[in-house]
C-alpha positions in Angstrom: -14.1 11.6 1.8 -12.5 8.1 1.8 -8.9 7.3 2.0 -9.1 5.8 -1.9 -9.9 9.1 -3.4 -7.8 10.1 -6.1 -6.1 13.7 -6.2 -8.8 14.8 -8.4 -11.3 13.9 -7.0 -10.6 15.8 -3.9 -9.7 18.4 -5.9 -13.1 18.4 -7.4 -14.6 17.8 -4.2 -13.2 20.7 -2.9 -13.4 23.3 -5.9 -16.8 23.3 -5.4 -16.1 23.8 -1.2 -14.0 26.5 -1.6 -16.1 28.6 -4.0 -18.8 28.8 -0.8 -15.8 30.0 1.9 -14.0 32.5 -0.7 -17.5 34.2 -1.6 -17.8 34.9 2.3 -14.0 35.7 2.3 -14.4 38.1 -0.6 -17.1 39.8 0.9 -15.3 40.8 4.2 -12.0 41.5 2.3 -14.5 44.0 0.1 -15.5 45.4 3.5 -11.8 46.0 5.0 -11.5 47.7 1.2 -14.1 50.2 2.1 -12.5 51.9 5.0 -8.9 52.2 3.2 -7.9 55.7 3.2 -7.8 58.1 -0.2 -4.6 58.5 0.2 -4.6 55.0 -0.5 -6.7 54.4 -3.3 -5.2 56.6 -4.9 -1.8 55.1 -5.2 -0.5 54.2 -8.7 -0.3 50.3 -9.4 2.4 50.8 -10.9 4.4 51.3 -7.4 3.0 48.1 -6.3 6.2 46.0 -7.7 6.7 42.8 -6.0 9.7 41.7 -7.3 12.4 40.1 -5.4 16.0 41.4 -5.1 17.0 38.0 -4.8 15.1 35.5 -7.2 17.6 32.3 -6.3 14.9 29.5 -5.4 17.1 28.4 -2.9 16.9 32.2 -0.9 13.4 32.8 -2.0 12.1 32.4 1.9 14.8 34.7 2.7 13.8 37.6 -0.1 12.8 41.0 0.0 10.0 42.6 -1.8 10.9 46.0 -3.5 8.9 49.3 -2.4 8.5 47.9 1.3 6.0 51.3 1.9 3.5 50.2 -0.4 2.4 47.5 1.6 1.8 49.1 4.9 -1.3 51.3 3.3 -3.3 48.4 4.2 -5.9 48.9 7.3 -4.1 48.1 10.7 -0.8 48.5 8.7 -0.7 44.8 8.4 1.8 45.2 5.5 1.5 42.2 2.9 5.4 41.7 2.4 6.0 39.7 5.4 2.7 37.4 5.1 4.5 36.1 1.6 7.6 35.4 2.9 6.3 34.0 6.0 4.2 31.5 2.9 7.1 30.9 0.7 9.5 29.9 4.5 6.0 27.3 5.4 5.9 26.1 2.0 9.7 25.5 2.1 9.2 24.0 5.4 6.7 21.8 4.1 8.7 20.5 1.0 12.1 19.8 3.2 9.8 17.6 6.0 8.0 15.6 2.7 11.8 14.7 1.1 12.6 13.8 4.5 9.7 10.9 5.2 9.9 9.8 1.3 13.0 9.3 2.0 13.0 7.0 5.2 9.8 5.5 3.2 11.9 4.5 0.6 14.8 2.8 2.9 11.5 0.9 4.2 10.7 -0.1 0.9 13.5 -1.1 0.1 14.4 -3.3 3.1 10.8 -4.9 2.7 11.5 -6.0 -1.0 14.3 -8.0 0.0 12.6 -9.0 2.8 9.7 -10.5 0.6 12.5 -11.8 -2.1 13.3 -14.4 0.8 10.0 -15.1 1.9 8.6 -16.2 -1.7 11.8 -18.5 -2.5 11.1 -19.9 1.2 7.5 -20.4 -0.1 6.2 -18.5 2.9 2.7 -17.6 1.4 1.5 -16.0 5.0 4.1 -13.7 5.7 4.8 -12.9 2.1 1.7 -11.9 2.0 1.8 -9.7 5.2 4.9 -8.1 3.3 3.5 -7.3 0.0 0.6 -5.6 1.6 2.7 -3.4 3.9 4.6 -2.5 0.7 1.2 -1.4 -1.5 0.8 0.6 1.7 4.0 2.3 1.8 3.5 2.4 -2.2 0.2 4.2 -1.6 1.9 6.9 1.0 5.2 7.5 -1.1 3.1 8.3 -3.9 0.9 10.9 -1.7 4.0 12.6 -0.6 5.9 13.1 -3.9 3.1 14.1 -5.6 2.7 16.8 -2.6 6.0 17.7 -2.8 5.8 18.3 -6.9 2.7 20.8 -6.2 4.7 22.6 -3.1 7.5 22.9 -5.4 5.9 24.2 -8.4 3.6 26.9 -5.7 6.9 27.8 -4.7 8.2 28.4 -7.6 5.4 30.7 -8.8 4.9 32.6 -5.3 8.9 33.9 -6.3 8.6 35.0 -9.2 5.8 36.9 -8.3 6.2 40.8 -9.8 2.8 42.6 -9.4 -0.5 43.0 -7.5 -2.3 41.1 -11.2 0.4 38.2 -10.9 -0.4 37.7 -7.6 -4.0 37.2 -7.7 -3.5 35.0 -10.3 -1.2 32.9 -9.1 -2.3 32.6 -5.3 -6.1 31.9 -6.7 -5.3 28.3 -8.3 -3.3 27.9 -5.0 -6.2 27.8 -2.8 -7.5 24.9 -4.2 -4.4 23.2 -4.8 -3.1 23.2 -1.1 -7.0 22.2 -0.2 -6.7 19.5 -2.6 -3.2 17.8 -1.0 -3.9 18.5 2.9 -6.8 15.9 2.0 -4.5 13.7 -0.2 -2.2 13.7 3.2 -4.3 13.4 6.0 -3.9 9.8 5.9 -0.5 9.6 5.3 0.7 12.3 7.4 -1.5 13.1 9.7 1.0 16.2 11.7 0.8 18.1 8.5 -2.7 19.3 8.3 -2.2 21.8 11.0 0.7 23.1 8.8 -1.4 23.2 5.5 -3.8 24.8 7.5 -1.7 28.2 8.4 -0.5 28.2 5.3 -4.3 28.2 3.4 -4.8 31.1 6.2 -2.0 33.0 4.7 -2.9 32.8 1.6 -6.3 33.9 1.9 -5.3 36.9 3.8 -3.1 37.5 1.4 -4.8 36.9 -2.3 -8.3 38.9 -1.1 -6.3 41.9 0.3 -4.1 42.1 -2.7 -7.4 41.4 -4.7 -9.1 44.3 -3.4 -6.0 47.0 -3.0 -5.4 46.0 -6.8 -9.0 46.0 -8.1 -8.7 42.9 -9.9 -11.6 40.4 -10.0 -11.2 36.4 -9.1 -11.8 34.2 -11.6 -12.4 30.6 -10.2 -13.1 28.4 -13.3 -9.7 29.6 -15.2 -8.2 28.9 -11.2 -9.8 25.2 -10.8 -8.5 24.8 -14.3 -4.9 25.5 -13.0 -5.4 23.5 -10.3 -6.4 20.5 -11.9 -3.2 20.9 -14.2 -0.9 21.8 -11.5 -2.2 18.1 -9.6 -2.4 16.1 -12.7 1.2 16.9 -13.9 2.7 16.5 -10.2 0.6 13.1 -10.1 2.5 12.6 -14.0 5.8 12.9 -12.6 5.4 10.7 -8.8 4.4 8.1 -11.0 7.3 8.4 -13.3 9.9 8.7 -10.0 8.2 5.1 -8.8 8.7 3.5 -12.0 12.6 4.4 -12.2 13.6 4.3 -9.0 11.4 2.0 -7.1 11.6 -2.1 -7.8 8.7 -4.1 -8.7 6.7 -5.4 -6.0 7.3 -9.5 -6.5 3.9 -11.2 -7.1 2.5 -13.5 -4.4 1.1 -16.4 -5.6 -1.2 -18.0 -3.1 
């Protein structure tokens, strides 16, 4: 994988990846589902509501899930309420530290535009072009981040208004890939965050196949990848739209 990659094609790259790990990790989740108790196969679905008694964006970290019982029938009585809302707080996490570093990004940018304003009416040609590289780099990384930040946002989004065991699954599937496909897209850029994006893929394995398997419902990867791809290609839509409006021109250097 190189740095020039484009979104999709890491997300393409890594469909294929993740259909390898989640057929291992489908077939131990189908062996913790073997040694659930009757007692707990033979719940009705229909007490496994996950709504949220708060659904304000804002609070969603800070939510709780309705019929708390139902989610301790799991083996070890590792209940599935807390691993959520321990997602939606990371992913939260995650979106307040990227607004943070697009934001000193864009004072940078900002100060080097001027900066390279100067040089070119001085007819610097070296250090203008010094400057106008360092700002296609910071370009390059802003454009990572916010498109990042538009997935995170939209994953939260959908992880709160999650309100069954189906909705789940089929919102936490696409997911997989999509938070495979922007740890890559950030590596580069922000390198402290891939530890972060890790836990958080963790999570959400633990999470999907256990729900999968208490709930009986089958993955389906190509609608998922599908999802993906439209979930990354709209967020990459929109980071480009933010640069256009609220970013200046980079000045041309002529050499």
């Amino acid at each position: 994988m190189s740095e020039n990659d484009t979104p999709q094609e890491i997300l393409k790259n890594n469909s294929s990846s993740l259909m390898v790990t989640t057929t291992a990790a489908a077939a131990a989740a189908a062996a913790i589902a073997n040694t659930i108790t009757d007692e707990c196969k033979n719940v009705k679905m229909d007490h496994f509501n996950l709504k949220l008694h708060n659904s304000s964006i804002q609070n969603c970290h800070s939510a709780q899930f309705s019929h708390d019982i139902d989610f301790h029938l799991i083996k070890y009585n590792i209940p599935l309420r807390p691993k959520i809302k321990q997602i939606q707080y990371r992913i939260n996490n995650e979106i307040i530290k990227l607004q943070n570093i697009f934001n000193e990004l864009k004072t940078q940018d900002e100060e080097l535009i001027k900066k390279l304003d100067i040089s070119i009416k001085e007819n610097n040609i070296q250090y203008s072009s010094l400057i106008s590289s360092e700002l296609n780099g910071i370009r390059k990384s802003i454009r990572a981040i916010w498109t990042s930040k538009i997935v995170l946002d939209t994953l939260h989004n959908q992880i709160c208004s999650i309100s069954s065991f189906k909705d789940l699954v089929e919102k936490l599937t696409p997911s997989l890939t999509v938070m495979k496909s922007i740890r890559s897209l950030l590596i580069s850029h922000v390198r402290e965050s891939d530890h972060d994006f890790k836990n958080i893929l963790d999570l959400l394995c633990d999470v999907l196949f256990n729900a999968g398997q208490l709930g009986g419902y089958l993955i389906n990867f190509k609608i998922a990848n599908n999802t993906a791809l439209d979930i990354t290609d709209d967020a990459i839509f929109e980071a480009e739209n933010k640069i256009k409006i609220e970013f200046l021109p980079i000045p041309k250097v002529i050499t």
